[in-house]
C-alpha positions in Angstrom: -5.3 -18.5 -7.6 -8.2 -18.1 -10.0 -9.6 -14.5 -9.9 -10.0 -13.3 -6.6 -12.6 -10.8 -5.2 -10.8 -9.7 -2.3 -7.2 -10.0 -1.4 -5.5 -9.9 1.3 -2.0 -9.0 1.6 0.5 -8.7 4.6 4.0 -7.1 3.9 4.4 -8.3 0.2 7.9 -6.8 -0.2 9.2 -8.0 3.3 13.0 -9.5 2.9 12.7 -9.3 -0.9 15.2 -8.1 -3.0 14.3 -4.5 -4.6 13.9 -6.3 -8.3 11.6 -8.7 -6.7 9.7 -6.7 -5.2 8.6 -4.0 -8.1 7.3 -7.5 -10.1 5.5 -8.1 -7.0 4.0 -4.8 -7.3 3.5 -4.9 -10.5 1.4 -7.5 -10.2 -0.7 -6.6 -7.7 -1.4 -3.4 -9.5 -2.9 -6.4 -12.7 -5.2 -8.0 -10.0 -6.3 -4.8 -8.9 -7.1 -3.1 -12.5 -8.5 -6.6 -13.0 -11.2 -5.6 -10.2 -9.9 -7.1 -7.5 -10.7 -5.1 -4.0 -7.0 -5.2 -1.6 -6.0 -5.3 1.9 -2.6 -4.2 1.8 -0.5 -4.1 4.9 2.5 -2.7 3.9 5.7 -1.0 6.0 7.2 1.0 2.4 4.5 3.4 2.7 5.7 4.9 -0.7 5.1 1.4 -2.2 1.7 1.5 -0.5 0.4 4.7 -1.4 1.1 4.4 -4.7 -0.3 1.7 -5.3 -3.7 2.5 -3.3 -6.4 4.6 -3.7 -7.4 5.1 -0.5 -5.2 4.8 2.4 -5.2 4.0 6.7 -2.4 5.0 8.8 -2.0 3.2 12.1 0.2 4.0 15.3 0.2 1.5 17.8 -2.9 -0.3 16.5 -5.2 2.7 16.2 -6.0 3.9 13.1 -4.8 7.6 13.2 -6.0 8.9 9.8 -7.1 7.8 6.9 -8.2 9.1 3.2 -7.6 9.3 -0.1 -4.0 8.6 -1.1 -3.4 11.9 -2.9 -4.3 13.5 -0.1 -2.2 11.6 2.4 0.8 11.8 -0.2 0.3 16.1 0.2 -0.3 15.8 4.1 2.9 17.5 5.5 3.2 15.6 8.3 2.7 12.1 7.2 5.2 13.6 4.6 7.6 13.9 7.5 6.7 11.0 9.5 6.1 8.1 6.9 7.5 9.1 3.3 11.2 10.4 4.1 10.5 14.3 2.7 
């Protein structure tokens, strides 16, 4: 793919090995600091959030809060819901 705008990305690191899938995100971080705008849908909501700047969480379809990524990486309950702490 030559130098995409705006990609989108549905569970990246889904089946992959855990090797495989830090290159994958490794690159995506290139494309992005490349200037890139992403749609990542991802399950690993560590992976996600750190690689994102800004962030969505759904429940059964409905986005049930969303900002920056700092800020949902400090919220105590997605915390305890999402990121295993």
């Amino acid at each position: 793919m030559s130098r995409p705008s705006f990609l989108i990305l549905d569970e990246p690191s889904l089946g992959l090995a855990p090797m495989i899938v830090r290159e994958i995100f490794r690159i995506i971080e290139q494309i992005r600091q490349g200037g890139a705008t992403i749609l990542l849908v991802e399950q690993n909501a560590n992976l996600a959030l750190a690689s994102a700047e800004y962030g969505y969480v759904l429940e059964m379809g409905s986005i049930v809060k969303h900002q920056e990524t700092r800020s949902l990486k400090s919220d105590p309950a997605i915390k305890e819901a999402y990121l295993g702490t």
